[in-house]
Each structure stands twice: as C-alpha cells, then as structure tokens.
Steps between C-alpha positions, in 0.01 A plus 500: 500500500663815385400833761307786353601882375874575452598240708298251222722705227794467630447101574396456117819647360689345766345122367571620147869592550556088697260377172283352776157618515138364425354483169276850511540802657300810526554836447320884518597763224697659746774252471436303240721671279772445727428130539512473131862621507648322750356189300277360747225417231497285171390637194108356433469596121549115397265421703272719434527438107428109635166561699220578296304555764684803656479787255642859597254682299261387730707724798462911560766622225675702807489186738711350238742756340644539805650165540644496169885597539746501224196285300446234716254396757592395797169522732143429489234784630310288759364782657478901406401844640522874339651658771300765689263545276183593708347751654307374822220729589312528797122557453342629815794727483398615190091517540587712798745791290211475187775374305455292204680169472802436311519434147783409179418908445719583798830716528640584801558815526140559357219243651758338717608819720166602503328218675812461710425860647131467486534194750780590740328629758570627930300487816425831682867491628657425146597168525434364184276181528518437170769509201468529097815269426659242734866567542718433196773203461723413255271303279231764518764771428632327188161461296413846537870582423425249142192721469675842513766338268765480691760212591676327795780358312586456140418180323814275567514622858801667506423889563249657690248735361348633812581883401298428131256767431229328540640327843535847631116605424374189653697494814368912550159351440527242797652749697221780471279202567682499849606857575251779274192269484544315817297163348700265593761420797868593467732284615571511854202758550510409904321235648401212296157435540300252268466679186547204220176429280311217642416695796291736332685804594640560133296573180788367228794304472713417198585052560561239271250186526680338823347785647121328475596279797491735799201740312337208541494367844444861616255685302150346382459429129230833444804711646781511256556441168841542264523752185771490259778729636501856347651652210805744524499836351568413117202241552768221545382183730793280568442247791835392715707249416345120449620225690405181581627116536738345240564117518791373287694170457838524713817469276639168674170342481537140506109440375446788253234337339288447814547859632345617110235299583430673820576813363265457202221412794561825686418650152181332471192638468367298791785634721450859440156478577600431852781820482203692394297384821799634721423855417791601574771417203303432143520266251763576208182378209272768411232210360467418938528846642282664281210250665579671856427841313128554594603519855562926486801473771726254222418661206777806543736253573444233175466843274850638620625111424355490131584890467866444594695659871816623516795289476770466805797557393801242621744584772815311470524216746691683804235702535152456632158635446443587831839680539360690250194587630653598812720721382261676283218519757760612731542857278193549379314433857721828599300705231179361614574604870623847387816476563712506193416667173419311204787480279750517738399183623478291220814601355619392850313199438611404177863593546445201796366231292679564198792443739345174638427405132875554409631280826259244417615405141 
C-alpha cells in the first residue's frame, strides 16, 4: 500500500527508479507530467490501437490532449473536473436583497459586484451578518484571473506571469472586493468566525464540483443552486484549471496486458456512471455526463467540460503545486489585507517563483 499526497509521489518515483512497483499507478494533472518524465508510465497507444472497445473520441477533447506528450499517450482519463467552474449561490440570501439569480449573462464587475453589495449586509452595530463573496483562495483567484485574461505562469512552466496585464486587473478586482466594497472577508480580517457557504451566511462562492459535498449536508435542496461562473470584462469565461484522476500502466509492469484490461474497464461506460454518482469528480465521456445535465447544480460544470477550462501548465519536478500556491497566496493575500500595493507585490512575487522555478530545473 503506497501512502497518499506527496508522500504517495515521492514513493511512486522512488519504485520506478528500483524498477519495482505494481502494474498501475495513478496520477492528478498536477503531476502527471512529471511522472511521465521520470518514466514511471508505459506508453498505451498499442494498446489502445488493439482494443476496439476503448475509443478516445469517445473522451472530452481537453480530458485527453492533456495526456498526450511528445505524441504519445501515456494515461487514461478515469475521472475529470473543469476546475472551479461554478458559481454557488445562496437563495434566501438572494430573495431577501431582491436580487435576481445568476445566469451565463454574468460579468463580474457588472451583475456580479452588484449582487455582492446588494447582499452584504450589518446589524445595528455594523457587524456584517452577511457577505456577497466568501473569501478568495487560490483556485477561486485563478479562474477569475483566466477570465480577466491574465496568467499564472507561461505554458511550459518555467516563468511566472503574475505581473501580466490582465493578472494585475484581476488581482485589483479581488482586492476592492475586500477593501472599497467590503463584500467579502480579507484575509486575516480578525476573528474567524464561520463565514464559509454552507452555513448560510454567504450569498456566492466561486468552487469547482468537489465543492457539492459540504453544500449538501448543510443547506436544504430549495436553498442553493450553482450558475456558471461570470464573464470577465472582454466577455471572456475561462473556468480554472481541470484536473482529475489518471490511471496508467507502470513502466516495469510484469502483466501489461491485464492492467489494459483494467484500465479499459475504468473507461467503461458502466464505470463512469458510478464517477458520475460521486458528484464530486465527473466522468471524462460527454455521452454519460450529459445524462446528469437536467439536474441545474451539474449542468455549469459538464458545459465548462464540453466548452473547454484552462490548461495547467507543468512545473518541473522539484517543484510542487502547492509550493506554488503558497508562495503566490502568500503576496497577493498582502494586497487583499491592504498592506502592500498591487504591483509591487507581484513583481515581488514573481521575482520569488521564477527563482524557485530556476532552482528546481
């Protein structure tokens, strides 16, 4: 049994480099590329040209083209998400402020900012009781940062593009979200009390499908609902990056032929039914999503899969994603609080992780 998160990566390319290691492994976007480098994974296009069962026209175009490197396959998309690529809405919330729900017509610094004001709202002694926008992360950040057409890194992963046009108007956008329009929490905005969505407190948040899950347990079915996430200001919609689970045949294999068959079951139709039933990640076939469509709170998420996310780019294997994240959260969260001005951080922060970038190759 092989342990989980980067302990689980480090274990795989540690079995790779003694040529010991089962016959499959699995692998998310994030470091898939990586994986594919170091050589843990076989190459499946003879296989694939074998089966006639398994065809990769049948898969979402994107869930595919990303594990094509240098022409050849080396994974399967077992299962598949488009990023943050929802807008979870709060009705109540929104009955109450007279606003009307979310629709694909949305931009936000139009219909967005709007009901985000409209619903914030303060007891007699101005403690707000109720925000527009839960509190920003990283994922979050990034899709309206693809929306505003700007970029995190360039596409081989080797410079950051933080201080991008387009980066800087969307990072001043979150930040008069926290500072000019007070609609949402700021970082470190004293005491923490229990702000996140499924409590009711918050009238939007910007989450990927995995999201579903907690909504769920906490809010009744009549209360919430999910909206495609809004446009930016040149009408571009660009959910966050995809991920997802990739299963592929392990270079030292001994039993290649049974692992394809496996393989080629995780791609059946039968199979992704039951991914589909998770509600969290989503099939990679657009013939068995699109059945889950007529339930309102998928159908954002199976559009932004047929209409195409944006696409992660790699980081070379000595560094992570979330050493990324970290580091980019940990410049921008200084604008949000008010404490450093806008391009002064993120030329701090890019000057960082092109460093890290450079130490890492």
């Amino acid at each position: 049994m092989l342990p989980g998160g980067n302990d689980y990566n480090d274990a795989v390319l540690v079995q790779t480099a003694a040529g010991e290691t089962p016959d499959l492994f699995w692998a998310n976007r994030t470091v898939y590329p990586q994986f594919v480098e170091a050589g843990v994974f076989s190459p499946l296009d003879d296989l694939l040209a074998r089966d006639s069962n398994v065809n990769l026209d049948t898969f979402f175009p994107t869930s595919v083209a990303e594990l094509v490197i240098d022409g050849t396959l080396y994974g399967m998309p077992i299962m598949y998400h488009s990023g943050v690529s929802g807008l979870f809405y709060h009705k109540p919330l929104f009955d109450e402020a007279g606003v009307a729900y979310p629709d694909e017509s949305w931009r936000y610094q139009d219909e967005f900012l709007d009901a985000a004001r409209k619903i914030t709202r303060s007891d007699s002694n101005g403690i707000i009781t109720a925000w527009g926008v839960q509190q920003t992360g990283y994922n979050p950040l990034t899709t309206i940062i693809y929306s505003f057409g700007g970029e995190i890194l360039n596409e081989s992963g080797s410079e950051s593009l933080l201080t991008s046009e387009g980066t800087v108007e969307a990072i001043r956008f979150v930040r008069s979200l926290h500072r000019e329009h007070r609609v949402a929490r700021a970082p470190g905005d004293g005491p923490e009390p229990n702000f996140a969505f499924p409590t009711g407190k918050v009238g939007m948040q910007l989450n990927g499908s995995w999201g579903m899950t907690p909504v769920q347990a906490s809010l009744a079915d009549d209360e919430w609902s999910v909206a495609p996430v809004p446009m930016g200001p040149s009408g571009i919609r660009m959910p966050g990056e995809g991920a997802g689970a990739i299963w592929g045949i392990a270079r030292h294999s001994q039993n290649p032929e049974a692992a394809w068959t496996w393989l080629a079951y995780l791609a059946s139709d039968e199979v992704q039914h039951k991914v589909m039933e998770m509600r969290t990640n989503f099939s990679s076939k657009p013939n068995v999503a699109r059945e889950y469509v007529a339930d309102e709170r998928l159908k954002a998420f199976v559009t932004a899969l047929e209409e195409g996310h944006h696409r992660r780019s790699a980081l070379p294997a000595g560094m992570s994603w979330g050493e990324h994240q970290q580091t980019v959260m940990r410049y921008v969260n200084n604008i949000f609080r008010g404490e450093a001005a806008d391009r002064t951080a993120l030329l701090q922060a890019k000057e960082s992780i092109d460093a890290q970038l450079r130490a890492a190759r």
